[in-house]
C-alpha positions in Angstrom: 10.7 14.7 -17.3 11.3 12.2 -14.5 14.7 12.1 -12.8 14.2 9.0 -12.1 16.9 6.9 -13.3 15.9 4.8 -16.4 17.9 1.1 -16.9 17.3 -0.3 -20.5 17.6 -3.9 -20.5 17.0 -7.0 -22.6 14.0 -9.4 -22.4 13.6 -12.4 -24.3 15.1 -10.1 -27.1 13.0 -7.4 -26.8 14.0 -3.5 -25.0 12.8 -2.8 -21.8 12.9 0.2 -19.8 12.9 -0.3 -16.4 12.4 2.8 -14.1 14.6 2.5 -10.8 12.4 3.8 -8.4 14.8 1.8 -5.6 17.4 4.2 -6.7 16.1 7.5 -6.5 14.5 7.0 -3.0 16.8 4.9 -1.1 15.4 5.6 2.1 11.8 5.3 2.1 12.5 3.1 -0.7 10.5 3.2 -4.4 6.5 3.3 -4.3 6.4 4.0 -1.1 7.6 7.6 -0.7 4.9 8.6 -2.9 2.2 6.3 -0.8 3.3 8.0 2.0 4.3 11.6 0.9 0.9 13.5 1.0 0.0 11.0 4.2 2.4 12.3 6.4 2.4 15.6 5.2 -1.4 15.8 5.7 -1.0 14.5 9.1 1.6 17.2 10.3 -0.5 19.8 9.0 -3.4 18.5 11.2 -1.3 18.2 14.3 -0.8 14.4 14.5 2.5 13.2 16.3 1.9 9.8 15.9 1.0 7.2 12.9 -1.0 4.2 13.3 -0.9 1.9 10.7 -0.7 -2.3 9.7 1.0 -4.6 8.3 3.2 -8.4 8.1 6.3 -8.7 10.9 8.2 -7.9 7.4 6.3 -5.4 5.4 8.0 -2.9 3.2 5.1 -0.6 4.4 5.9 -0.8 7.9 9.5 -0.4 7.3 9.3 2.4 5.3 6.8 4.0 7.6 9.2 4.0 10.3 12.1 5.0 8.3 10.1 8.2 7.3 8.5 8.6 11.0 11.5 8.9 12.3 12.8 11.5 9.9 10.0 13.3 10.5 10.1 13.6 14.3 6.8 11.6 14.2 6.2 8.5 16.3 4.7 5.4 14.9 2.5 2.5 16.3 2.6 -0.5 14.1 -0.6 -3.7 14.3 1.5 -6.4 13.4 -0.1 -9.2 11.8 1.0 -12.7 13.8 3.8 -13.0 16.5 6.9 -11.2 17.8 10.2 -12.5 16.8 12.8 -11.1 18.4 15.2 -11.9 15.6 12.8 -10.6 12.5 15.1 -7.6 11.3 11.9 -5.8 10.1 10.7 -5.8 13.5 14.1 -5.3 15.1 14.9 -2.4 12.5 11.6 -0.9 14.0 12.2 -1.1 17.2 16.3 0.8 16.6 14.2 3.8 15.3 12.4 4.0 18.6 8.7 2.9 17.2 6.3 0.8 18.9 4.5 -2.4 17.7 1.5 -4.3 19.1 1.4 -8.1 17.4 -2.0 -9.6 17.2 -3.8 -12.9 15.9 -4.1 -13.4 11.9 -7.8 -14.0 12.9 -8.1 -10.6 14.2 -5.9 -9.0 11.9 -8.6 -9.3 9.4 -10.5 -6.9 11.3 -7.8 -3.9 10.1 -10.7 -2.3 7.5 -13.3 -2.8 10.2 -14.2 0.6 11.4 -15.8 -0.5 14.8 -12.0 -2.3 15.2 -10.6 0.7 14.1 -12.9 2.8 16.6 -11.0 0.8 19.2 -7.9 1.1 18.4 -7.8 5.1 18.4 -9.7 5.1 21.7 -6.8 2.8 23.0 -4.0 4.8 21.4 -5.4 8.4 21.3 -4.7 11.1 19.2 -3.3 9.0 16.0 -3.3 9.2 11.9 -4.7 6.3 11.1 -2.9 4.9 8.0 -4.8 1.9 6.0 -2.4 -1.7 5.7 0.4 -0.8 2.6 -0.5 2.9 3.2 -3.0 2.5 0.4 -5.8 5.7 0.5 -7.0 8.4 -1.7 -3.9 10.1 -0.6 -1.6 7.5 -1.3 -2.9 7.4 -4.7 -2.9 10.9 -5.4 0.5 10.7 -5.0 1.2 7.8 -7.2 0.1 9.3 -10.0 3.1 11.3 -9.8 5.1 8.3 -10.3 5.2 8.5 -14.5 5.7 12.3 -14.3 6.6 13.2 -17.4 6.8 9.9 -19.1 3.7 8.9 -19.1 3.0 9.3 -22.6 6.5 7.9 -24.2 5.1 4.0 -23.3 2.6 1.8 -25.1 3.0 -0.8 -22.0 3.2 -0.5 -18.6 4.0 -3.0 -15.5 4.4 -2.8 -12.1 4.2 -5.2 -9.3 0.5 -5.4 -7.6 -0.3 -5.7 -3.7 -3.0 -3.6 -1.9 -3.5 -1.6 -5.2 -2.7 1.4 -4.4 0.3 1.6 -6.9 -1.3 0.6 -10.0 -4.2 3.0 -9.1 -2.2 6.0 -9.1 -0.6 4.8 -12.1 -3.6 4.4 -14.1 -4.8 7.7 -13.0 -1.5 9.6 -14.3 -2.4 12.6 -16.2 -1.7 12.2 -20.3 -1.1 8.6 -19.9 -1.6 6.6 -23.4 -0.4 3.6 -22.7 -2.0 -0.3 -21.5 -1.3 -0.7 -17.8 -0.5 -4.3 -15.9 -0.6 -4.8 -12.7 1.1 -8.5 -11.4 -0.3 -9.7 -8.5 1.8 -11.3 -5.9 -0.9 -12.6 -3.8 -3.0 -16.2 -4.7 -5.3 -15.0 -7.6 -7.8 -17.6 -6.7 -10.5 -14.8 -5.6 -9.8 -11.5 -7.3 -10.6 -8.7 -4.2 -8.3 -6.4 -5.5 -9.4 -5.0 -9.2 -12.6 -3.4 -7.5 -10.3 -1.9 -5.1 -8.6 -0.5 -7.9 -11.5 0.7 -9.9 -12.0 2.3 -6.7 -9.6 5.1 -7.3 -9.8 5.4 -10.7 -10.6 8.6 -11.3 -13.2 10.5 -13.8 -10.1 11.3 -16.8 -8.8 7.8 -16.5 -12.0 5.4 -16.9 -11.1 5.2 -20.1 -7.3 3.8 -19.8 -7.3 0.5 -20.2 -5.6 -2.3 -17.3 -5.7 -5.6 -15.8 -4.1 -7.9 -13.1 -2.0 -10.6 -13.5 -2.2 -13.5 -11.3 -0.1 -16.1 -13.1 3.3 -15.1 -11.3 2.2 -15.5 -7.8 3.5 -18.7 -7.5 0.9 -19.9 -5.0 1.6 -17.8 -2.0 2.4 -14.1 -1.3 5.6 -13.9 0.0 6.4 -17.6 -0.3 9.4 -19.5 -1.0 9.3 -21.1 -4.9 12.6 -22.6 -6.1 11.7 -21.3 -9.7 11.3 -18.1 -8.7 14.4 -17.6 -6.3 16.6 -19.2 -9.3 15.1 -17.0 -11.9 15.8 -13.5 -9.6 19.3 -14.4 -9.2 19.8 -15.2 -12.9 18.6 -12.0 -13.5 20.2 -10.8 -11.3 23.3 -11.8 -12.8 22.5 -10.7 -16.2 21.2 -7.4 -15.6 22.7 -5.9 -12.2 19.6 -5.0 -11.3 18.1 -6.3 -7.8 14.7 -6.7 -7.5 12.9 -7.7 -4.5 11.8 -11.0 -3.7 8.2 -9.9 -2.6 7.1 -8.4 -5.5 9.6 -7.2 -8.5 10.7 -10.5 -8.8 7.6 -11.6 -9.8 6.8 -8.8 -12.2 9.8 -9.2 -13.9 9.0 -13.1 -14.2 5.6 -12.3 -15.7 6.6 -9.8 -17.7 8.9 -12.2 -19.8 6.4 -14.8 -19.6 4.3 -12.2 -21.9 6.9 -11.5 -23.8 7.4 -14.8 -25.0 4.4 -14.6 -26.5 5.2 -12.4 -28.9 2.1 -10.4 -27.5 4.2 -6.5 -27.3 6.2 -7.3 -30.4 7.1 -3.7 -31.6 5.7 -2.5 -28.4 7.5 0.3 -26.2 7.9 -1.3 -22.5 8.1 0.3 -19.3 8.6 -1.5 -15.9 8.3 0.3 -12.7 11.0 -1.0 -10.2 8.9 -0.4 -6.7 12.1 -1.0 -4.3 11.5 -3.2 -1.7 14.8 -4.6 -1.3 14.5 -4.3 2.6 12.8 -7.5 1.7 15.6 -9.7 0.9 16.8 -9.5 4.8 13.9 -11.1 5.6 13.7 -13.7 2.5 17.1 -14.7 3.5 15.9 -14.9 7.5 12.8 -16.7 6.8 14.1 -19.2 4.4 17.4 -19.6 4.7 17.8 -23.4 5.3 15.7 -23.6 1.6 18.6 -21.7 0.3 21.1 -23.1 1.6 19.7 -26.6 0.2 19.2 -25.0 -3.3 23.1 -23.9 -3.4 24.3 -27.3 -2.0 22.1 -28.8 -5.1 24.1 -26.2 -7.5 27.6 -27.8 -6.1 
């Protein structure tokens, strides 16, 4: 059985379980000590003293990353997708714990799977573990899967929040695991890239576990500021003292009583998988704060 901490709440009338990943790892927060847990320990046992990896100035990826280099006694070298902002407390949290980041155009950014732009970067850097954008590898998977342990057959739905994939992929491949899986995307939908990413990883004993993506909670724009949405988290907020992040949980919990409405899981047992992130909301509140502001003046 999982010691995760499990949160009952009410949606739209119906029981949900929500399991509080945010709470049992606090430090590398939620999904991402298990993206990173066989990562890092491979690299140790190889020798490497330094990570390379990508990601946004303020990815949960990259803060976590450091967070757990740092723990570690490992160094890290972020690729930071646009510029430097001095004042971005992602980047400035980064920089406390000693790591280094390099900031380069969006335009080359796109390169990060590229292996001949990869090539160059070790060559640059030297002896580094290179670490894909949102961790997401066979490794980061693998341990994923560990996520449900010992509840994965207690649900007959299943919901987590969607970005590289990586999550829902070890999710799906969680040994014993009965129940329908949905992922909800917080990236545009407009061109799915990510469900053959997915399928990717799926291994041989879960082909036949059925899943799908969600698109219809992105709200136009990953990581974008949507007065809907920001009113919606902190009514939920309110209503069940549970936090979830602006990035990605909010959305998932948006979508998942969207479906509910439906009446489409009547009778159905319900499981959402809270994947942390609340370093996020520093940043939200950074990025958009004079949107805020505006929507609480409206309130008054």
């Amino acid at each position: 059985m999982t010691t995760t901490p499990i949160t009952t709440i009410s949606l739209q009338g119906y029981p949900v379980d929500v399991l509080r990943l945010e709470l049992a790892y606090p430090d590398v927060q939620g999904n991402k000590f298990f993206k990173l847990k066989y990562n890092l320990s491979t690299a140790v046992e190889h020798g490497y003293r330094t990570i390379l990896t990508f990601g946004g100035a303020f990815s949960n990826h990259v803060h976590a990353t450091a967070t757990a280099c740092k723990q570690l006694g490992l160094h890290a070298i972020f690729i930071i997708r646009g510029e430097d902002d001095p004042d971005n407390p992602t980047c400035r949290y980064v920089r406390e714990l000693g790591m280094e980041m390099q900031f380069i155009h969006r335009e080359e950014y796109k390169l990060r799977n590229d292996p001949a732009f990869v090539r160059q970067l070790t060559a640059q850097f030297g002896d580094v573990y290179v670490l894909p954008e949102g961790g997401t590898n066979a490794l980061a998977v693998q341990g994923c899967a560990e996520i449900l342990s010992g509840i994965a057959d207690q649900y007959d739905q299943i919901v987590c929040a969607v970005g590289t994939g990586g999550t829902l992929a070890g999710i799906i491949n969680t040994k014993g695991l009965t129940a329908h899986v949905t992922g909800v995307c917080s990236l545009n939908g407009r061109t799915d890239t990510i469900s053959p990413s997915v399928q990717a990883y799926v291994q041989p004993h879960a082909q036949n576990v059925q899943w799908k993506i969600c698109f219809d909670s992105a709200f136009g724009k990953y990581a974008g500021f949507h007065p809907e949405l920001h009113a919606y988290m902190q009514q939920f907020i309110a209503h069940h003292a549970i936090i979830p992040d602006p990035i990605y949980n909010g959305k998932m919990f948006y979508q998942v009583e969207h479906i509910l409405k439906t009446g489409a899981w009547k009778n159905q047992r319900i499981l959402c998988i809270h994947t942390g992130g609340l370093q996020g909301w520093e940043g939200w509140h950074y990025r958009y704060r004079n949107k805020i502001a505006q929507l609480e003046a409206c309130k008054n």
